[in-house]
KOLVO-305606 format. One record per residue (C-alpha): residue number from 1; residue in one letter; x, y, z. Coordinates in pm, 1 decimal, always signed. Layout:
residues N
<r num="NUM" residu="a" x="X" y="Y" z="Z"/>
...
***
This chain:
residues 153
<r num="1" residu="x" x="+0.0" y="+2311.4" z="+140.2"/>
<r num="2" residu="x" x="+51.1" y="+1978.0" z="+329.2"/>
<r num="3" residu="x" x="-202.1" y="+1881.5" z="+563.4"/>
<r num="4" residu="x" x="-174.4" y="+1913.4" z="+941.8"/>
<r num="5" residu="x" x="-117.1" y="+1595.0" z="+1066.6"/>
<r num="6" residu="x" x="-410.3" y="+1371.6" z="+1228.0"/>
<r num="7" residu="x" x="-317.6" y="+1291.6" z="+1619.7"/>
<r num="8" residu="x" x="-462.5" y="+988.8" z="+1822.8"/>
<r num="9" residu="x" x="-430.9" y="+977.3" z="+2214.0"/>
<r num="10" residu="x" x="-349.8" y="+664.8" z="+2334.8"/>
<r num="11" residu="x" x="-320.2" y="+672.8" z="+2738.5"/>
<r num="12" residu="x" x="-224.6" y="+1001.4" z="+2736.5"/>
<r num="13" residu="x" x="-17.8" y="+1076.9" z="+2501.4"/>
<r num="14" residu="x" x="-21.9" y="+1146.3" z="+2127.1"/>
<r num="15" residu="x" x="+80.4" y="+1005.9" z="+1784.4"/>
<r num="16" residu="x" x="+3.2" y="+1169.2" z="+1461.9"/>
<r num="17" residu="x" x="-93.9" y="+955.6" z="+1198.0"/>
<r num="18" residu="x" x="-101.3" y="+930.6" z="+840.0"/>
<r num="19" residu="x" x="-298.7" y="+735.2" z="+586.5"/>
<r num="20" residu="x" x="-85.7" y="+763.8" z="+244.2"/>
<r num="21" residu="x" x="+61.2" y="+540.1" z="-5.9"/>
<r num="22" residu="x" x="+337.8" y="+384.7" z="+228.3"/>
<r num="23" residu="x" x="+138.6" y="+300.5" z="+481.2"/>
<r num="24" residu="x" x="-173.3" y="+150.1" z="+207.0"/>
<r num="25" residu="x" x="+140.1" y="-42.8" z="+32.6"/>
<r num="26" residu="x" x="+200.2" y="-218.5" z="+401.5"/>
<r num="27" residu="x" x="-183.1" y="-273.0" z="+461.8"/>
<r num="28" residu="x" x="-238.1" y="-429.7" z="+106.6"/>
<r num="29" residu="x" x="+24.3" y="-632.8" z="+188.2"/>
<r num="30" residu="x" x="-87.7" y="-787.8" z="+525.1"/>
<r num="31" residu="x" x="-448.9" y="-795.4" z="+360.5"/>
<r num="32" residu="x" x="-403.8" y="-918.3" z="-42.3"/>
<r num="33" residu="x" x="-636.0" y="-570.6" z="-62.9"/>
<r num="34" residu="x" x="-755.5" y="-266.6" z="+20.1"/>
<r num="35" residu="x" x="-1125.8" y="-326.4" z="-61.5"/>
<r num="36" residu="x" x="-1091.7" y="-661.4" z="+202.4"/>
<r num="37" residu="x" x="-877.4" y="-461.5" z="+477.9"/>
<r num="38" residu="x" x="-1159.9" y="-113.5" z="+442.5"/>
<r num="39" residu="x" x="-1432.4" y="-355.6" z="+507.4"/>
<r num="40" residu="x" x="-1303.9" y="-534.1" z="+809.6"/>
<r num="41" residu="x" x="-1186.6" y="-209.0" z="+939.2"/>
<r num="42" residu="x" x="-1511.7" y="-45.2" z="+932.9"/>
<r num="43" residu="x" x="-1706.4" y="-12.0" z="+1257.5"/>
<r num="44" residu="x" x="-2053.4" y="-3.3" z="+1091.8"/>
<r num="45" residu="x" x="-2204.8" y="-176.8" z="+856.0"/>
<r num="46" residu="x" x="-2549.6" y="-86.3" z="+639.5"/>
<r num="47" residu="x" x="-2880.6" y="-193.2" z="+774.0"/>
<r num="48" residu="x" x="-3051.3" y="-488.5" z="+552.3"/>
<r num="49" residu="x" x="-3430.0" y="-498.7" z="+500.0"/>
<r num="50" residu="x" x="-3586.0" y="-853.9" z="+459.6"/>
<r num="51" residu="x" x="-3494.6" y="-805.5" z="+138.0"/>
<r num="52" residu="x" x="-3108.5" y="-752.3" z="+165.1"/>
<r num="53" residu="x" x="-3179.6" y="-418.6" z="+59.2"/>
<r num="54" residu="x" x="-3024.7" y="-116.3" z="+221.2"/>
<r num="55" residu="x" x="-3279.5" y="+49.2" z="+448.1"/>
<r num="56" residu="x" x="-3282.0" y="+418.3" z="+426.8"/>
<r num="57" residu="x" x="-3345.0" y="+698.9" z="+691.8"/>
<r num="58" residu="x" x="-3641.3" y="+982.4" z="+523.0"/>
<r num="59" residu="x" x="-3377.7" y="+1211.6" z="+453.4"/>
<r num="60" residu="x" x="-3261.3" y="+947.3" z="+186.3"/>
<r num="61" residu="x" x="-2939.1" y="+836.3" z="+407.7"/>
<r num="62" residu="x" x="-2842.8" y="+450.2" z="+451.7"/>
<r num="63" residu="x" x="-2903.0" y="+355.7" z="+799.4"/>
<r num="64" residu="x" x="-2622.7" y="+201.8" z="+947.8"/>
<r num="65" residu="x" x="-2543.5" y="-38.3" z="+1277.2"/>
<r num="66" residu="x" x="-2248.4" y="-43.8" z="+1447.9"/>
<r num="67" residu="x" x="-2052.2" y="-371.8" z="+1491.0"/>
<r num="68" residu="x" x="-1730.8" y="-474.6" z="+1591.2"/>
<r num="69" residu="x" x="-1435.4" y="-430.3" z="+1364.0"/>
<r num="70" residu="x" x="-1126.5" y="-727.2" z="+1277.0"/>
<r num="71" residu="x" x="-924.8" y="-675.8" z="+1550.8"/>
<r num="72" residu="x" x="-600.9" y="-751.9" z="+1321.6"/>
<r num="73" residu="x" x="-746.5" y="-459.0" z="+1090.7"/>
<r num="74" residu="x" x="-779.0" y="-179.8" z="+1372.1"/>
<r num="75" residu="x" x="-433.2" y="-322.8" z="+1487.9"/>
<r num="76" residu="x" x="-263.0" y="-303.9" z="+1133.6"/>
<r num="77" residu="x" x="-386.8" y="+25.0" z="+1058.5"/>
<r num="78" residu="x" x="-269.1" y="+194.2" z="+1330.8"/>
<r num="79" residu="x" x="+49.0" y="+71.6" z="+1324.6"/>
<r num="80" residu="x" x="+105.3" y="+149.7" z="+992.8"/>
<r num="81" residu="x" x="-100.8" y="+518.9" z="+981.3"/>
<r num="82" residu="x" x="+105.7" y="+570.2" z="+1369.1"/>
<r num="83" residu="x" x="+439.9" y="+486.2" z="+1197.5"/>
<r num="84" residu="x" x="+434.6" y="+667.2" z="+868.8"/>
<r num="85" residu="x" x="+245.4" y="+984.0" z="+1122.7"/>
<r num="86" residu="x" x="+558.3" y="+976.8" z="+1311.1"/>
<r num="87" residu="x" x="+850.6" y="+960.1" z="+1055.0"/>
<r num="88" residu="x" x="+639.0" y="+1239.3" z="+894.0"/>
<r num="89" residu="x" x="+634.3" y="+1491.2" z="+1203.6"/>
<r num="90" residu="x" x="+974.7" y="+1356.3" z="+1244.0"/>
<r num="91" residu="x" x="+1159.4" y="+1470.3" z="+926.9"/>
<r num="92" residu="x" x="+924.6" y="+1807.0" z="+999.4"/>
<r num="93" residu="x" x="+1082.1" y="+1847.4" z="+1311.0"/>
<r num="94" residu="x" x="+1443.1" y="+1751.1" z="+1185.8"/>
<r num="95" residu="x" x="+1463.1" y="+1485.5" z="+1450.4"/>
<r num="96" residu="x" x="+1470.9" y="+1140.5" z="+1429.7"/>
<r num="97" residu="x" x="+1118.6" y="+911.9" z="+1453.9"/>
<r num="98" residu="x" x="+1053.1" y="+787.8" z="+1804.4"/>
<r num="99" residu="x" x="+1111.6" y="+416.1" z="+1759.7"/>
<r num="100" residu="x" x="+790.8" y="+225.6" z="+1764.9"/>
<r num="101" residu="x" x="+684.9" y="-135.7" z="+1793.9"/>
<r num="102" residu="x" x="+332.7" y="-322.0" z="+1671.9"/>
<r num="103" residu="x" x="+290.8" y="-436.3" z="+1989.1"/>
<r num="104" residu="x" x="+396.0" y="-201.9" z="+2271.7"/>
<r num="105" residu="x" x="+147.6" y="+28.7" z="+2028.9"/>
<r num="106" residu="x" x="-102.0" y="-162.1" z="+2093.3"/>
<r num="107" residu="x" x="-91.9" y="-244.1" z="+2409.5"/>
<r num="108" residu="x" x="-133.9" y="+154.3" z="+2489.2"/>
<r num="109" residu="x" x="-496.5" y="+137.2" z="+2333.8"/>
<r num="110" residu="x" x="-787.5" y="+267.9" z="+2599.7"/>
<r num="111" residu="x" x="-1021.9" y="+313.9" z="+2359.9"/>
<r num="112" residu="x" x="-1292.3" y="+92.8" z="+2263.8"/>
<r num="113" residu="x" x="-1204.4" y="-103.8" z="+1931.1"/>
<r num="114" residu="x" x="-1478.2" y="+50.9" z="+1741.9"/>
<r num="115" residu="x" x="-1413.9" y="+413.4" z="+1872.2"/>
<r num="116" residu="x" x="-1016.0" y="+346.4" z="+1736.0"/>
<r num="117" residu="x" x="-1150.6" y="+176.9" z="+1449.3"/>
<r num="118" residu="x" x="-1357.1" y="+468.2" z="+1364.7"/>
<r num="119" residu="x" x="-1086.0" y="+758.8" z="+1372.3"/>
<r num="120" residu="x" x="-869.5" y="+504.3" z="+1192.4"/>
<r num="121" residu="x" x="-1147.3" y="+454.1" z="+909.8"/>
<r num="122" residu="x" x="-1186.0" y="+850.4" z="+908.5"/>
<r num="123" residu="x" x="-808.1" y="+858.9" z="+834.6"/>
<r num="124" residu="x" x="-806.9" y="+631.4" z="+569.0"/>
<r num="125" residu="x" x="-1138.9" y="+826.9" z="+404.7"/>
<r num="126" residu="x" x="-944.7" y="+1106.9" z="+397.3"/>
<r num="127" residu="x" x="-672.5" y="+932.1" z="+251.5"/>
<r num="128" residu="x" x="-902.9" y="+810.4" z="-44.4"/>
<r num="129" residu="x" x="-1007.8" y="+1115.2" z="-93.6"/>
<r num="130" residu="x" x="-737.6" y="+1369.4" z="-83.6"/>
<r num="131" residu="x" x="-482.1" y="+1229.8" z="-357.1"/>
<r num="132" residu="x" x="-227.8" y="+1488.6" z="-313.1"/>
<r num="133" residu="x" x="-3.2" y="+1630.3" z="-18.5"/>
<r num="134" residu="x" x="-38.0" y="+1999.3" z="-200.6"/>
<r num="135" residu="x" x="-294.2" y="+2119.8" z="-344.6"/>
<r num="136" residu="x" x="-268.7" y="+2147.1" z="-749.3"/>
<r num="137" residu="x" x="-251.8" y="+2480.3" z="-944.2"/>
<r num="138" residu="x" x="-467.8" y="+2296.3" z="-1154.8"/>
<r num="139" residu="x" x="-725.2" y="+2242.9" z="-818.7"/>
<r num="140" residu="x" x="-689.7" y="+2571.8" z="-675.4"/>
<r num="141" residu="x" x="-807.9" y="+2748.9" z="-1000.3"/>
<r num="142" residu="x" x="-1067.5" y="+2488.0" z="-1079.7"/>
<r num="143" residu="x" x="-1204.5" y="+2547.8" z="-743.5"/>
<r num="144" residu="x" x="-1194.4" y="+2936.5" z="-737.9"/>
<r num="145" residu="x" x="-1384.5" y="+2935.3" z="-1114.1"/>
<r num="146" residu="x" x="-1611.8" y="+2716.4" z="-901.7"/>
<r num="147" residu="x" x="-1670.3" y="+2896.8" z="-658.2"/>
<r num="148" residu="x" x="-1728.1" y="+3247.6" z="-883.4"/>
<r num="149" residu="x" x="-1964.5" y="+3089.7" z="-1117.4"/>
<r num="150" residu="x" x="-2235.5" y="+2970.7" z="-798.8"/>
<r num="151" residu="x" x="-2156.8" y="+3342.9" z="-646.5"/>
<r num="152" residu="x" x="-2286.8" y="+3452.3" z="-1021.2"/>
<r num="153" residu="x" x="-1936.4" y="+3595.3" z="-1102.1"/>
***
């Protein structure tokens, strides 16, 4: 089943978004990588010892410290996930996309850059992570044998 679409509210009003293979394929471009663009993105970074070691909380977790994000990162990414979120809801919808430039995006942003760079880095996560727009017979059995054998079934 394909995923609801993520929304972001920027001065009042919403735009879904979407972190997939288009809108990666635009961001690589602009950035020569992914690995470079995820890292100037990213609105926290881990906490160094005196070491340059990670430091780590007692459960075991890195501690991280916020910091601020490339601005032409946050920008680029929500362009891209904003455009590729609308032509999806569009052909949903059967309508056409709303047209949409860079900058009149942009200059809708209220939020802080590290609060937009944050939901954008949660999109793209979830874009790492979920490889598919359906769910795999393959998946869904593998996860139901999964889930029987820890119930003891």
């Amino acid at each position: 089943m394909f995923e609801e679409l993520k929304k972001i509210t920027l001065s009042g009003e919403e735009y879904p978004i979407k972190c997939d293979l288009v809108a990666l394929e635009n961001i690589q471009e602009e950035f020569g990588s992914i690995s470079e663009f995820e890292e100037k993105l990213m609105p926290w970074t881990p906490k160094l010892d005196e070491n340059g070691k990670e430091v780590k909380a007692k459960n075991g977790n890195t501690v991280y410290m916020g910091r601020i994000p490339d601005i032409k990162a946050v920008n680029t990414a929500l362009y891209y996930m904003a455009r590729e979120g609308e032509e999806i809801a569009a052909e949903r919808e059967k309508r056409k996309p709303r047209p949409m430039s860079r900058e009149k995006l942009v200059r809708k942003v209220d939020l802080a850059p590290v609060d937009l760079a944050d939901q954008l880095h949660k999109e793209f996560m979830r874009c790492m992570n979920v490889k598919n727009e359906k769910t795999t017979q393959d998946q869904t059995e593998m996860e139901e044998k999964t889930t029987m054998e820890e119930d003891g079934r």
